[in-house]
C-alpha positions as CSV (number, residue, x, y, z in Angstrom):
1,X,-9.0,-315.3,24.0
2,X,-9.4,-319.2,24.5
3,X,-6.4,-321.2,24.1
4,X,-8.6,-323.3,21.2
5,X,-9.4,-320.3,19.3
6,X,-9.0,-321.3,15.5
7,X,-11.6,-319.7,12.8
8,X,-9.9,-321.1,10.5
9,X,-11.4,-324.5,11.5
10,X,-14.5,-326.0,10.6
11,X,-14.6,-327.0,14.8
12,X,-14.8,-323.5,15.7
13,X,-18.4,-322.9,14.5
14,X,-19.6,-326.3,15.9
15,X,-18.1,-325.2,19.9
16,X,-19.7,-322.0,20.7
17,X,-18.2,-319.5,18.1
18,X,-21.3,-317.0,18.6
19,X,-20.0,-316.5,22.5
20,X,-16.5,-315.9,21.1
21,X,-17.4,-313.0,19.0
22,X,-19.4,-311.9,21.0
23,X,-16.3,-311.0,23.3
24,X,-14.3,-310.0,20.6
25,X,-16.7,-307.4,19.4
26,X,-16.9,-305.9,22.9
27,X,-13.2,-306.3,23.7
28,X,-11.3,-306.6,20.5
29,X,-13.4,-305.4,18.0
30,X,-10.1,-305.8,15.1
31,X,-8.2,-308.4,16.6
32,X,-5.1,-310.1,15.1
33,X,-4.9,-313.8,15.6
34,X,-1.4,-314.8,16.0
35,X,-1.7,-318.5,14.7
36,X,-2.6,-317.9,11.2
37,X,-1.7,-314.2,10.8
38,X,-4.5,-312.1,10.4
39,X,-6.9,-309.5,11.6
40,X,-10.0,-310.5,12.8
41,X,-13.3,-308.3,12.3
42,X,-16.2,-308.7,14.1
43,X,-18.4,-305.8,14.0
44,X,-20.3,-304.6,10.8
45,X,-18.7,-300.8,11.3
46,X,-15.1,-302.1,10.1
47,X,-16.6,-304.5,7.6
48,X,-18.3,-302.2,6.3
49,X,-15.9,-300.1,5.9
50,X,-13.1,-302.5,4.6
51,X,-16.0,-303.2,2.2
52,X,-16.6,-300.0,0.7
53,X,-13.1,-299.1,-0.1
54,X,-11.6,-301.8,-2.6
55,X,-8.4,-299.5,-3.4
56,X,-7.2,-299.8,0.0
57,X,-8.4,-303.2,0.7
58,X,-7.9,-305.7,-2.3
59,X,-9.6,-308.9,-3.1
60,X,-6.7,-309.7,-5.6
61,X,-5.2,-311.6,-3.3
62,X,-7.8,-314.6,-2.2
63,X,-11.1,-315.3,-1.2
64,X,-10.3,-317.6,1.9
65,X,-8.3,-318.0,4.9
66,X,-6.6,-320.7,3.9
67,X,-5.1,-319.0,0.5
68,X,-3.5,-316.5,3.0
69,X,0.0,-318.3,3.7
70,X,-0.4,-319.5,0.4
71,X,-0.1,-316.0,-1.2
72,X,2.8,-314.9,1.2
73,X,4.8,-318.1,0.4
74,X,5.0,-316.9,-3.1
75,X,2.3,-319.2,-4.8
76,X,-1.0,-317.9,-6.4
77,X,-4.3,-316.9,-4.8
78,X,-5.8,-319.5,-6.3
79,X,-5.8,-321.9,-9.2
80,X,-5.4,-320.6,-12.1
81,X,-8.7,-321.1,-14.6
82,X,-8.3,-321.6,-18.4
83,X,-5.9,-319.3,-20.0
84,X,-5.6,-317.8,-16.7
85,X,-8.8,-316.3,-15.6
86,X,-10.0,-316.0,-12.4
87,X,-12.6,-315.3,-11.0
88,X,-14.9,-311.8,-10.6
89,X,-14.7,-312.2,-7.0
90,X,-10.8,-311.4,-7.3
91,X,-11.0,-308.3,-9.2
92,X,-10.8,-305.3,-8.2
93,X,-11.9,-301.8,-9.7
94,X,-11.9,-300.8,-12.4
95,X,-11.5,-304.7,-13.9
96,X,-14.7,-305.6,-11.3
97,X,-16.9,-302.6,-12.5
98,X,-16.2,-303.7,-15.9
99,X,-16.8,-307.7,-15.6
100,X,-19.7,-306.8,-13.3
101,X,-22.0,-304.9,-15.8
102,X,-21.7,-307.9,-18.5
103,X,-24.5,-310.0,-16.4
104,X,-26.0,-306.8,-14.3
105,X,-29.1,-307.0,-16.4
106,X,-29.6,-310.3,-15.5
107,X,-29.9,-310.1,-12.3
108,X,-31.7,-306.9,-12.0
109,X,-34.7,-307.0,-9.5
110,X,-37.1,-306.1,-11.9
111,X,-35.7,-308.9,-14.3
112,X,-36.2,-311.6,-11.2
113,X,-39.7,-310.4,-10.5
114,X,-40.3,-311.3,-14.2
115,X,-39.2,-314.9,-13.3
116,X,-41.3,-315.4,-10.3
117,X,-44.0,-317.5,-12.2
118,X,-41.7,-319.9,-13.6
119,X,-39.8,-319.9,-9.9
120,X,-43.1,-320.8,-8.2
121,X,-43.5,-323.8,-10.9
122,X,-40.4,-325.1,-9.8
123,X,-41.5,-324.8,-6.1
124,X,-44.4,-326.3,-6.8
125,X,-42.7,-329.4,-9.2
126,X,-40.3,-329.5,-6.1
127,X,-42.9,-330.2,-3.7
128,X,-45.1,-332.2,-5.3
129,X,-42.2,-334.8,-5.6
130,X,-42.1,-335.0,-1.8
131,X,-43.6,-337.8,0.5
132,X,-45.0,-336.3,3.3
133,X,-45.8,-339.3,5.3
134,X,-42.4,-340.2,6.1
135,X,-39.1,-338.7,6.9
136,X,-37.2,-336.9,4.1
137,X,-34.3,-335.3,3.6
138,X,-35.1,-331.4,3.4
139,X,-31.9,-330.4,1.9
140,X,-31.8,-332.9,-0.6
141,X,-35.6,-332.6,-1.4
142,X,-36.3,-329.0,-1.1
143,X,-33.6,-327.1,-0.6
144,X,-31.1,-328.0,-3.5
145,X,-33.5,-328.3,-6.1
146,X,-35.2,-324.8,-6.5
147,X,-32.0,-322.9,-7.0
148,X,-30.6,-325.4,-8.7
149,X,-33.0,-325.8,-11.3
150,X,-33.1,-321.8,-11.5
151,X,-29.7,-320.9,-12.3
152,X,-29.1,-323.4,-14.8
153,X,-32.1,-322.3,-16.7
154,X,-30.8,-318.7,-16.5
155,X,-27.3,-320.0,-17.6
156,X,-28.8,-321.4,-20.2
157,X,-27.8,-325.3,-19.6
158,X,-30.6,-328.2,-19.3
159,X,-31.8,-328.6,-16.0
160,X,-31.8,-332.3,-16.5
161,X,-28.5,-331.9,-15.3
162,X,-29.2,-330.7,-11.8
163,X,-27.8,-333.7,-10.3
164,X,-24.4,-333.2,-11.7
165,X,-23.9,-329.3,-11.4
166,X,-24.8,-330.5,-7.6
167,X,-21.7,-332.4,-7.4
168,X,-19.8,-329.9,-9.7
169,X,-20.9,-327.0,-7.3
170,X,-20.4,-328.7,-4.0
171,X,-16.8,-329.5,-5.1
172,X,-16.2,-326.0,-5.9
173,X,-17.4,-325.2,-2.3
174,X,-15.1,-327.7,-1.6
175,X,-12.2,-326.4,-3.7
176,X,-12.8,-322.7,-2.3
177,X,-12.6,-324.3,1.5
178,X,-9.1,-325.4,0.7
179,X,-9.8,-328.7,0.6
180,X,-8.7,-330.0,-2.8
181,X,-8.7,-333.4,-3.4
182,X,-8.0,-335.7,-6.4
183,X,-12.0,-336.1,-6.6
184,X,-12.8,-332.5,-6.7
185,X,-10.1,-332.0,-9.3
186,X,-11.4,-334.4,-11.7
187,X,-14.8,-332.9,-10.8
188,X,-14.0,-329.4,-11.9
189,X,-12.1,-330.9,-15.0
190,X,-15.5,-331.9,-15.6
191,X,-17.1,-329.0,-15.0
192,X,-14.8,-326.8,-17.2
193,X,-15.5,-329.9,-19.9
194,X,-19.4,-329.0,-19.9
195,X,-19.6,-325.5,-20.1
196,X,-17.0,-325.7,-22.8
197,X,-19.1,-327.9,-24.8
198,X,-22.0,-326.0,-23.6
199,X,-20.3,-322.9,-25.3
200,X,-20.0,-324.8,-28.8
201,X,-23.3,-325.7,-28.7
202,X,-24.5,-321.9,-28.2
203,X,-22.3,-320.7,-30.8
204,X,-23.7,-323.3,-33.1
205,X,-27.2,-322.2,-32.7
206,X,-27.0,-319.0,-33.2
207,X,-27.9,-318.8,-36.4
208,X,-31.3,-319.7,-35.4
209,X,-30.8,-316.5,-33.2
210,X,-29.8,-315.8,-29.9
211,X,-30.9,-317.2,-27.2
212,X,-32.1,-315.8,-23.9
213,X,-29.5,-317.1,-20.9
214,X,-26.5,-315.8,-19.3
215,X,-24.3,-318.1,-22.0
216,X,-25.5,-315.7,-24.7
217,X,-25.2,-312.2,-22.9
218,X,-21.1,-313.8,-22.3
219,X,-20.5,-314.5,-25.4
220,X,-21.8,-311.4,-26.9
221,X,-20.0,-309.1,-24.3
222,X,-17.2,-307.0,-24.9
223,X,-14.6,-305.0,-23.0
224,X,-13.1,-301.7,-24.5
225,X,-14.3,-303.3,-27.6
226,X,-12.8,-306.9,-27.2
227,X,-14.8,-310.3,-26.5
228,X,-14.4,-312.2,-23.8
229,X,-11.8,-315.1,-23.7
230,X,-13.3,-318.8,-23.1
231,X,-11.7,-318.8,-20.2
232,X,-13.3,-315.5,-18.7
233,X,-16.5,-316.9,-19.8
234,X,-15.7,-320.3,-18.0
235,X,-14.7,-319.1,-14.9
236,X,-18.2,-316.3,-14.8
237,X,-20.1,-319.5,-15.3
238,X,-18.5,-321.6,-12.9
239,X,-19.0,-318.9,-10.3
240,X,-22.6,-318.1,-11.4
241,X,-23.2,-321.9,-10.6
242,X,-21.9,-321.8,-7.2
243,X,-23.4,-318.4,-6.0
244,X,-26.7,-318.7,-7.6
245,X,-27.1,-322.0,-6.0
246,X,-25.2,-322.7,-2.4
247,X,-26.4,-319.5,-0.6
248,X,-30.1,-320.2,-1.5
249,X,-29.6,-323.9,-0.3
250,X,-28.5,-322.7,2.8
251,X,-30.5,-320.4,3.3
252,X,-33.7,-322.4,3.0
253,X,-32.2,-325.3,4.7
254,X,-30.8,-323.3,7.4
255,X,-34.2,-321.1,7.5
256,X,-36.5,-324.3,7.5
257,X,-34.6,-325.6,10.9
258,X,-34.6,-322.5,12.4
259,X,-38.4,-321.9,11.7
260,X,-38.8,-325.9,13.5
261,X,-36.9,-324.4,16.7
262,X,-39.4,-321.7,16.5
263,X,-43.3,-323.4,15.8
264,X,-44.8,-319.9,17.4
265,X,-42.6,-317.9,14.6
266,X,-43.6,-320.5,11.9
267,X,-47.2,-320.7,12.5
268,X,-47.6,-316.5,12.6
269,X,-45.9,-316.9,9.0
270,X,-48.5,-319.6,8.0
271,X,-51.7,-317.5,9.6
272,X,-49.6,-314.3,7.6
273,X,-47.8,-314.7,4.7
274,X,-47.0,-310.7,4.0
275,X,-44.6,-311.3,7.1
276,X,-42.6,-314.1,5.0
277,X,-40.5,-311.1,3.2
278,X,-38.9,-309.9,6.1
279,X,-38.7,-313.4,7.7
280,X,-36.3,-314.2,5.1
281,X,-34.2,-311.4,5.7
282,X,-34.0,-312.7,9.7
283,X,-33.3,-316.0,8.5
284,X,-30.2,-314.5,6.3
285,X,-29.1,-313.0,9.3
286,X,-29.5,-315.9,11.4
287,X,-28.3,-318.1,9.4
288,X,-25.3,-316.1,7.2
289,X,-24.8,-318.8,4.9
290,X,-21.3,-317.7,3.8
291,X,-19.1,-317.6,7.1
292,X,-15.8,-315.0,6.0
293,X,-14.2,-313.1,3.0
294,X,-11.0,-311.8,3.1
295,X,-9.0,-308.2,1.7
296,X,-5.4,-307.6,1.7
297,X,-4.2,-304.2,3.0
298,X,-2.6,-302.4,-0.4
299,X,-1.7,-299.3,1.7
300,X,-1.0,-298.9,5.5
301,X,-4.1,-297.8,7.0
302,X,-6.2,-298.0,10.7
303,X,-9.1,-299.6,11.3
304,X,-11.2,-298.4,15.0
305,X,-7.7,-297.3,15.5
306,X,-5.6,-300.1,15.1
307,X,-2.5,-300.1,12.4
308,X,-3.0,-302.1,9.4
309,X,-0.3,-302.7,7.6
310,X,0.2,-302.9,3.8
311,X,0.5,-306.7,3.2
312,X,-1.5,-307.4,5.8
313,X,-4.8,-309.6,5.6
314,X,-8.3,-308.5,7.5
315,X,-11.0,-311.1,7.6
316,X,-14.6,-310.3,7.6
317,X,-16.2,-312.2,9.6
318,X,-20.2,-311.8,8.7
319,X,-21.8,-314.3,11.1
320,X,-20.3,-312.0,13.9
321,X,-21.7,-308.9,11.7
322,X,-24.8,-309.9,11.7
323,X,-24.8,-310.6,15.9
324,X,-23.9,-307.2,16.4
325,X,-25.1,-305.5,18.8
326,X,-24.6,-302.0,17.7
327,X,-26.6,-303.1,14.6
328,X,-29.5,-305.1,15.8
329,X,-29.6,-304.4,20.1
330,X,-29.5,-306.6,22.8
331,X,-31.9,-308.9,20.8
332,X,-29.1,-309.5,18.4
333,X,-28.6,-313.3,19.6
334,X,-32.6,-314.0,18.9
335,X,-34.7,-315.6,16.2
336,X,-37.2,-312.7,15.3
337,X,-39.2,-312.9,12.1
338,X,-40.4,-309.6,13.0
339,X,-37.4,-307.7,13.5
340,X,-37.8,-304.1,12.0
341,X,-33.8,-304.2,11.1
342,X,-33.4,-307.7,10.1
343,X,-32.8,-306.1,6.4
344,X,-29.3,-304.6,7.9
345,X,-28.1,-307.9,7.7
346,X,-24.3,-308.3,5.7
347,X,-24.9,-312.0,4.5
348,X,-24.7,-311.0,0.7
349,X,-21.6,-308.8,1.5
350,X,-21.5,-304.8,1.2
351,X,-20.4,-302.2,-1.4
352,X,-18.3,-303.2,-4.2
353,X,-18.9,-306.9,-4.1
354,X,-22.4,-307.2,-2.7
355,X,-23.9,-310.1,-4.5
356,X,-25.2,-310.2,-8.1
357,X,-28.0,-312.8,-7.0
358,X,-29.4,-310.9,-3.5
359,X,-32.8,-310.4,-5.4
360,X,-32.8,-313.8,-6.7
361,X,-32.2,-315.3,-3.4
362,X,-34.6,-313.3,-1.6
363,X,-37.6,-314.2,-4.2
364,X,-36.7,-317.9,-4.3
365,X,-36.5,-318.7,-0.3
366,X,-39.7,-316.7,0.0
367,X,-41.7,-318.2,-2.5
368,X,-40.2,-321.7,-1.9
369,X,-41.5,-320.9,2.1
370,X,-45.1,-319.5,1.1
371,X,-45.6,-322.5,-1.1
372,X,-44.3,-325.1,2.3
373,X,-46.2,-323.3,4.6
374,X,-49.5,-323.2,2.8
375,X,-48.8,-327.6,2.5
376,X,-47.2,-328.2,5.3
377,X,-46.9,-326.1,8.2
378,X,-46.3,-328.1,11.0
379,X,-42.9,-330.1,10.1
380,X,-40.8,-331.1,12.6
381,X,-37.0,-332.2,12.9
382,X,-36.8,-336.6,12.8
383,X,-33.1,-336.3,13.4
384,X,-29.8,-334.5,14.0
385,X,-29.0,-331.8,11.2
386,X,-25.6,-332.4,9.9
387,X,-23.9,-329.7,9.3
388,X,-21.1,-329.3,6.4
389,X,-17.0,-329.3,8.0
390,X,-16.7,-325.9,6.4
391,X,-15.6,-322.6,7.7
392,X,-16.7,-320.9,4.2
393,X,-20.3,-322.4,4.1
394,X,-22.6,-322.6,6.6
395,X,-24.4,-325.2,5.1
396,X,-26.8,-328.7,5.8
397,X,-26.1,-331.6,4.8
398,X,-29.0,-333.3,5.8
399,X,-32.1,-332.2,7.7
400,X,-34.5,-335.3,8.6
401,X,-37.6,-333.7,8.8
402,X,-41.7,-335.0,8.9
403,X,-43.2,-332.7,7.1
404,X,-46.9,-333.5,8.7
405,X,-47.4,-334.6,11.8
C-alpha cells in the first residue's frame, strides 16, 4: 500500500482515495491497516455481510474510527447523553429492533409519499428565494434548506429555527468526526437545552390533544410496558436531526456538481424527468455521502477467509462499496444516470441498520432536482467546491454556482 495511506484522515479522500481502493479491492479485499489497528473492507460482499449479522459484529462499541483506540484504552464509545443514553445507531438487537419500531411508522414509504405536496412547497419556497442572476452559494441556498425544513416539521419543532438546528447538526457531524471542541460542546448543550424545552412544551399541550410529529409518537412510546426516559427521547431526536438532514444535503449538493461535470447527463434529465428517480440513486452512489461505519468482532470469525478476531474492529468502507466492480462492472468509476444497478448502491447502509430516512431522502433530492431542472437547467460551477475536512461526511461546504447562464 502507499507509505501515506491514512483513512482515517480527512487528506486521504482529497489525494486519490478512489485509485487506493480500487487496489485494495483487487488485492486485499479485507485488509488490516497497521497504523490505527483495524480491518479495512472494501468490497460490498464483506460489508454486506458484516452488515447483516449484528450478533457477530456489534455497533456497541462506536460509530467512527476515531472512537476505536478510545474504546480499547478503557474509555466509552462515546459521550455519554442525558441519563446515559446513546444513541440507536449503538444498539444492537434485540435493544435496536425495539427502539427502531417506535418511529418506523414515520418513516414508512407510504407515509413520505403522503408528504410529498408539502415537500414540493418547500422546494418551491426554497427556490423562489434564490437570485439567479448572480452567483450563489448552492449548499447554503438549496441544499440545506429542504431537508432542513422537513425534518423539523416532522419532529415537530418550528422551522423558523432552521438556522440554528444547522449549527446544532453540523456540530454533531462535527462531534461524531472526533473533532470536539469547546464550541461544539456548548453547541450540543444547546441542542440538548431545546429539545428539552421542546419536550415541556409538548407535554403541556396535550390536553388540547396530541399532536402529529415524531416528539409525540416518543413520548407516547413504550418498551415492555415502560416509557421512554428524556434522555432516550433526547438522544432519538438529536440523531433524527442529523440523519434526516446531512445525508440529503449532501446528496443534493454533491448530485448538483456532479450533474455540472455532466451537462449531456443533466440536460437528458431536463428533456426526461421519469429518468430523475434512478438518477438519484447514481448520484447516491457517486456521491456516498457518509464515508465509513464501524463493528467490533464479538466472536472470532473470517471474513473472504481472513481471521477476525474477537475484539477486533472492521471498517466499512461504503465509498469503496459502491466502486465495486463486482457490483456495478467495469463502468463502476463512471457518472451514469442511466445505470440499470445504480439502486445496488450501500450509501444508506445494509440490513440491520439500513437507514430509517432512505425513502425520505430519495423523494426530497428528486423533487428538489425536478423542481431545479424545470427553472434552471443550465447552471454551471463560478468557483472551487469546498469540500468539508471530514472522513465521516462527504459533504460541501460551498458550491458557487450560476444558475442561468
Amino acid at each position: 500500500m502507499p507509505r501515506d495511506f491514512a483513512p482515517d484522515t480527512s487528506q486521504f479522500y482529497r489525494d486519490g482515495a478512489d485509485a487506493v481502493f480500487a487496489e485494495l479491492r483487487s488485492a486485499d479485499p479485507v485488509h488490516w491497516y497497521e497504523a490505527a489497528g483495524f480491518w479495512c473492507l472494501t468490497r460490498q460482499e464483506e460489508i454486506r455481510e458484516v452488515s447483516r449479522q449484528p450478533r457477530v459484529f456489534s455497533s456497541a462499541h462506536g460509530l467512527q474510527m476515531w472512537q476505536i483506540q478510545l474504546v480499547r484504552d478503557g474509555g466509552s464509545s462515546a459521550p455519554a447523553g442525558v441519563d446515559g443514553a446513546v444513541s440507536i445507531l449503538e444498539l444492537d438487537p434485540p435493544e435496536h429492533i425495539a427502539h427502531r419500531r417506535l418511529v418506523t411508522s414515520a418513516f414508512k414509504p407510504r407515509y413520505i409519499e403522503q408528504l410529498e405536496v408539502r415537500i414540493r412547497e418547500i422546494a418551491r419556497a426554497t427556490l423562489d428565494a434564490c437570485d439567479p442572476t448572480g452567483v450563489i452559494d448552492l449548499v447554503e441556498e438549496i441544499a440545506v434548506p429542504l431537508p432542513m425544513l422537513v425534518i423539523a416539521e416532522m419532529i415537530g419543532v418550528p422551522g423558523s429555527d432552521r438556522d440554528r438546528f444547522r449549527r446544532w447538526s453540523d456540530s454533531m457531524v462535527e462531534a461524531g468526526g472526533g473533532g470536539t471542541t469547546d464550541a461544539t460542546i456548548a453547541d450540543l448543550a444547546e441542542l440538548f437545552e431545546y429539545f428539552s424545552t421542546s419536550l415541556v412544551d409538548h407535554r403541556d399541550a396535550s390536553a388540547d390533544g396530541p399532536a402529529d410529529d415524531i416528539i409525540t409518537l416518543l413520548q407516547e412510546a413504550e418498551i415492555d410496558g415502560e416509557r421512554l426516559s428524556e434522555g432516550a427521547i433526547l438522544m432519538f431526536l438529536m440523531t433524527l436531526l442529523v440523519a434526516g438532514n446531512e445525508t440529503t444535503r449532501n446528496l443534493i449538493a454533491g448530485g448538483a456538481r456532479v450533474l455540472a461535470d455532466h451537462p449531456g447527463q443533466r440536460a437528458a434529465l431536463a428533456a426526461d424527468p421519469s429518468l430523475i428517480p434512478n438518477a438519484v440513486e447514481e448520484m447516491l452512489r457517486w456521491v456516498t455521502p457518509v464515508r465509513s461505519f464501524i463493528r467490533r468482532a464479538v466472536v472470532d470469525t473470517t471474513l473472504a477467509g481472513t481471521k477476525i478476531a474477537a475484539g477486533d474492529y472492521v471498517v466499512m468502507f461504503y465509498g469503496s462499496g459502491n466502486r465495486d466492480e463486482a457490483v456495478f462492472g467495469e463502468s463502476a468509476d463512471a457518472f451514469d444516470i442511466t445505470r440499470a444497478e445504480a439502486n445496488r448502491h450501500i450509501s444508506f447502509g445494509f440490513g440491520e441498520h439500513l437507514c430509517l430516512g432512505a425513502a425520505l431522502a430519495r423523494i426530497e433530492a428528486r423533487i428538489m432536482f425536478e423542481e431545479l431542472l424545470v427553472r434552471w437547467p443550465d447552471w454551471t460551477l463560478a468557483g472551487d467546491a469546498v469540500p468539508l475536512e471530514s472522513c465521516l461526511m462527504n459533504s460541501l461546504v460551498h458550491l458557487p454556482v450560476r444558475l442561468q447562464p
